[in-house]
C-alpha positions, 0 to 999 in steps of 0.5 A: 686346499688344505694350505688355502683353508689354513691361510682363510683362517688366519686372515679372518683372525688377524686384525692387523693390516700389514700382518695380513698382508704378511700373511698372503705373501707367505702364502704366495711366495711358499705355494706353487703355480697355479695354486696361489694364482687361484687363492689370488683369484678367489682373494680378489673376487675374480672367482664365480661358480655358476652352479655352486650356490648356497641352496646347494649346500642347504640341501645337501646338509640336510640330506645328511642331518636331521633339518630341524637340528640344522635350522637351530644350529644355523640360527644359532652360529648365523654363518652357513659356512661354518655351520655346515663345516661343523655338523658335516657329517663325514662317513667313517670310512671315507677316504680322508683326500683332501682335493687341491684348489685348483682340482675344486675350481676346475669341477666347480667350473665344469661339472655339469649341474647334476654331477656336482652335488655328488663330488662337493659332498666327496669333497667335504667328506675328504676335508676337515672342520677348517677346510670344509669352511673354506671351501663352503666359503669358496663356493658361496662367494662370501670370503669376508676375512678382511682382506680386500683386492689391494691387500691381496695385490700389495702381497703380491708385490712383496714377492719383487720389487714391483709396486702395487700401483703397477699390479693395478695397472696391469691387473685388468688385462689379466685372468686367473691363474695369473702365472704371467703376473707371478713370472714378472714380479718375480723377475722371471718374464715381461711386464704383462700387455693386455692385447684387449684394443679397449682395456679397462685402466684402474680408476682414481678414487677420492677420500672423504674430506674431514673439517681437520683436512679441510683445515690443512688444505689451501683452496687455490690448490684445487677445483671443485665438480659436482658429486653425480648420483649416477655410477661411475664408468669408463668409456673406451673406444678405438678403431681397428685399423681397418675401418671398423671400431671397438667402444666399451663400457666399464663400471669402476670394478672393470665390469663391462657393461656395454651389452645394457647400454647400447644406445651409449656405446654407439655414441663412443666416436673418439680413439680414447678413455672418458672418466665420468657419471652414467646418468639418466638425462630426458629434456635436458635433465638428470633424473634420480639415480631410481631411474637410472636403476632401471637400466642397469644389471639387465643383460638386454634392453629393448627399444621401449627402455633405449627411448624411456631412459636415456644413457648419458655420460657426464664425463670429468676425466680423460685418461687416453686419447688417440694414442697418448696416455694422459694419466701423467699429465696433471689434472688441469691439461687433461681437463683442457684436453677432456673439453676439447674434446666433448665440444668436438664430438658435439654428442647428446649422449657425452657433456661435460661435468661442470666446474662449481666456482669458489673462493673458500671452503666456506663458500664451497660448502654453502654450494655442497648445501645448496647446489640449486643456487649454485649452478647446478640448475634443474640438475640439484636433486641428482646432486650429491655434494662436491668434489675437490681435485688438486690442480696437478693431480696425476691420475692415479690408480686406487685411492691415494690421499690427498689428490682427490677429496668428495665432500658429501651432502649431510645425509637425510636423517629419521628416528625409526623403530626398531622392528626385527633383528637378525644375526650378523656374519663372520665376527658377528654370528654370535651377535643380532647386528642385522636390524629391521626398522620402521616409521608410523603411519595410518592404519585402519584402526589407529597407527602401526609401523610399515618397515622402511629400511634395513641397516648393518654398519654404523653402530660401534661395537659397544652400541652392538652388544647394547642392541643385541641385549635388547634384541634377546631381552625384548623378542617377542616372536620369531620367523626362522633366524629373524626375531621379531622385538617389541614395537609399541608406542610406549615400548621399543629401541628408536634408531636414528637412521642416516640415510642418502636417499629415497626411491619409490618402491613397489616391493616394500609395504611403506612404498619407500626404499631407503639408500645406504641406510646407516644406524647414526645413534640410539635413541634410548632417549625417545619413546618409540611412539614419538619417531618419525610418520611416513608422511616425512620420509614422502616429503623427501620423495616430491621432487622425484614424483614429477620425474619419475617414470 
């Protein structure tokens, strides 16, 4: 555990990206079997402990030490993690054994949910300040060391002459320790085979499109699609040779999700994988992704949701068809292929995502601005810009740049108040990063402030520290590690917020819940009494009114 923790500590100290990678090859290339293939595993995210969860690890801080010194100490480092591993106050004459990765996953995977607070707490007694604070980290799910899947991916192929393109293409196949991926990138054993008869294939991502991209390319080299809001899947489905079938569904990530979608799953009546958009689709048309939000992450529906919400796939892709991998063929064979097949199976569940005419990037911008008038029909408001896919695009795994560009409606945008504040994670414990916001509207004596939306990213670091000055100059009361700062019409910090969209909401007092809210600039310029009124943000909401449940 102790090489692990070290590993995790430079990771989340080193800001270059090929340094990082260095880093984990090191690591795999020095670390024996099964150890290494468990950091790739809690790299990756592929780990997850049912009964280890953070309120675990609360309690048994606090049965240690005095709680109100662990709620000032918590607010004031802002990482549950490191604050613990800090204060864990270990007996002196506790037996300094620091246990191996894989003897803590093992436990964190099979104690019994009374067992385990004992031994983490015989765990974190044998570990020091660093390895307590990779464990914890371990545990709470939340690595953030900076380095995603495909850096971890690309290390490991740094151990052979295998490229990261080919990891992704056998990585869903695979499980953790992973020694079968080891023993081929090192020359020692075959090429992994998944034996699932409906694998998940690694899914091509796109880049967003800058006007200095969009200078460099050349319009006939590419088609255009709508951008869905839905999620994007991938449908499997093959017979078994015995007269029966198999059919999945997969999110982007490869997580199945067929057991909340059922009613899909049955429609999946072809020997192949489908790219496309799950949507929402009553009387012929898509509903906004809030629908759709009402079918996903359930391990069950029932009959009254199969008929109220509808699955449908929007599909623009095919990546295999009886038997024949397409992934090589360019973009237009397999879009031959992919209509021919929807019009074959004739499925209410299964369309084709239609093709957006243009001539120029000026005219496809004008479409991404207007999609009404540019075929979407009744479907605009489930739009959220274009796709552009060269011509002769292979279907590649990852996010190479250049096959595949999206081109994203501007973002809705409100001037909001800043309401309450709280501290960040990792890199920025020490800074109030996590910011409250909200809009004016009637009250029963005059105007006050309902909270619309909360953000984290958007801002640069220099803007950082100028709110975070403001968030400690401008504390007027504070609820755990929450401040609460001056908000009155005269006096306050005016965010500009960017937003994608509006859901209604019953669970927040403005009755709107804002998507992927974003800080777009500081308004030190405006006074707080004159940002925006509810009433702007429920005009946004009107065309969802008539569509919505």
């Amino acid at each position: 555990m102790n090489r692990f923790a070290a590993l995790l500590d430079r990771l989340a100290f080193e800001a270059g990206r090929n340094a990082k990678v260095r880093l984990m090859a090191d690591y795999f290339r020095t670390t024996p079997d099964p150890e290494r293939g468990l950091a790739l595993a809690a790299l990756t995210g592929a780990l997850s402990f049912a009964n280890a969860k953070p309120a675990l690890v609360r309690t048994l801080i606090m049965e240690r030490t005095d709680p109100t010194l662990f709620a000032m100490s918590y607010d004031y480092v802002g990482d549950l993690s490191e604050t613990v591993a800090l204060m864990w106050p270990a007996p002196e004459d506790a037996a300094r054994h620091a246990p191996l990765l894989s003897e803590i996953v093992e436990g964190l995977a099979t104690l019994p949910k009374h067992a385990l607070p004992g031994r983490l707490a015989d765990w974190l007694d044998g570990l020091g300040e660093t390895g307590r604070w990779a464990l914890l980290k371990l545990i709470t799910g939340s690595l953030r060391v900076g380095a995603s899947a495909r850096l971890a991916k690309t290390a490991v192929a740094m151990l052979g002459t295998v490229a990261p393109d080919d990891i992704e293409l056998v990585w869903p196949g695979l499980k953790p320790p992973y020694a079968e991926l080891f023993a081929w990138v090192e020359g020692r054993g075959p090429r992994p085979e998944s034996t699932n008869p409906v694998p998940f294939r690694p899914v091509m991502l796109a880049h967003p499109v800058e006007d200095a991209d969009l200078a460099a390319l050349v319009p006939t080299d590419f088609i255009a699609e709508w951008k869905w809001d839905g999620i994007r899947v991938q449908a499997v489905a093959a017979g078994d040779g015995a007269g029966g079938r198999h059919a999945a569904l997969y999110s982007r990530t490869g997580e199945d999700i067929s057991a909340a979608f059922p009613d899909l799953v049955a429609a999946l009546d072809f020997d192949g994988a489908l790219d496309g958009e799950l949507l929402v689709v009553r009387d012929g048309r898509v509903e906004p992704f809030n629908i759709l939000q009402q079918r996903l992450n359930r391990k069950a529906v029932t009959p009254k949701m199969l008929a109220e919400f509808p699955a449908h796939i929007r599909a623009y892709d095919l990546l295999a068809l009886d038997g024949a991998d397409l992934r090589d063929l360019p973009f237009t064979a397999r879009r031959a292929r992919l209509e021919a097949l929807v019009t074959r199976l004739g499925s209410a569940r299964i369309d084709l995502s239609p093709l957006v005419p243009f001539a120029d990037f000026e005219g496809l911008a004008a479409a991404r601005r207007d999609p009404s008038a540019a075929g979407a029909g009744p479907d605009a408001a489930a739009v959220e810009g274009v796709m552009m896919k060269r011509t002769d695009s292979l279907y590649l795994p990852g996010r190479p740049k250049g096959p595949w560009w999206k081109w994203k409606r501007d973002p809705h945008t409100v001037d909001a108040v800043l309401m309450y504040a709280q501290r960040g994670h990792g890199k920025r414990s020490s800074f109030y990063s996590d910011y409250t916001f909200g809009v004016w509207t009637a009250g029963p004596e005059g105007d006050v402030l309902v909270p619309v939306g909360k953000a984290y990213f958007g801002f640069t670091d220099a803007e950082l520290k100028q709110i975070d000055a403001f968030v400690r100059q401008s504390t007027v009361n504070r609820f755990g590690p929450v401040r609460e700062v001056v908000h009155e019409k005269d006096a306050g910090l005016v965010l500009e917020v960017a937003f994608e969209g509006l859901a209604r909401s019953g669970r927040h007092r403005s009755g709107v819940a804002m998507r992927f809210p974003r800080i777009a600039r500081l308004r030190w310029d405006k006074p707080p009494g004159e940002a925006d009124r509810l009433e702007t943000l429920e005009a946004l909401l009107a065309p969802a009114k008539a569509s919505g449940p």
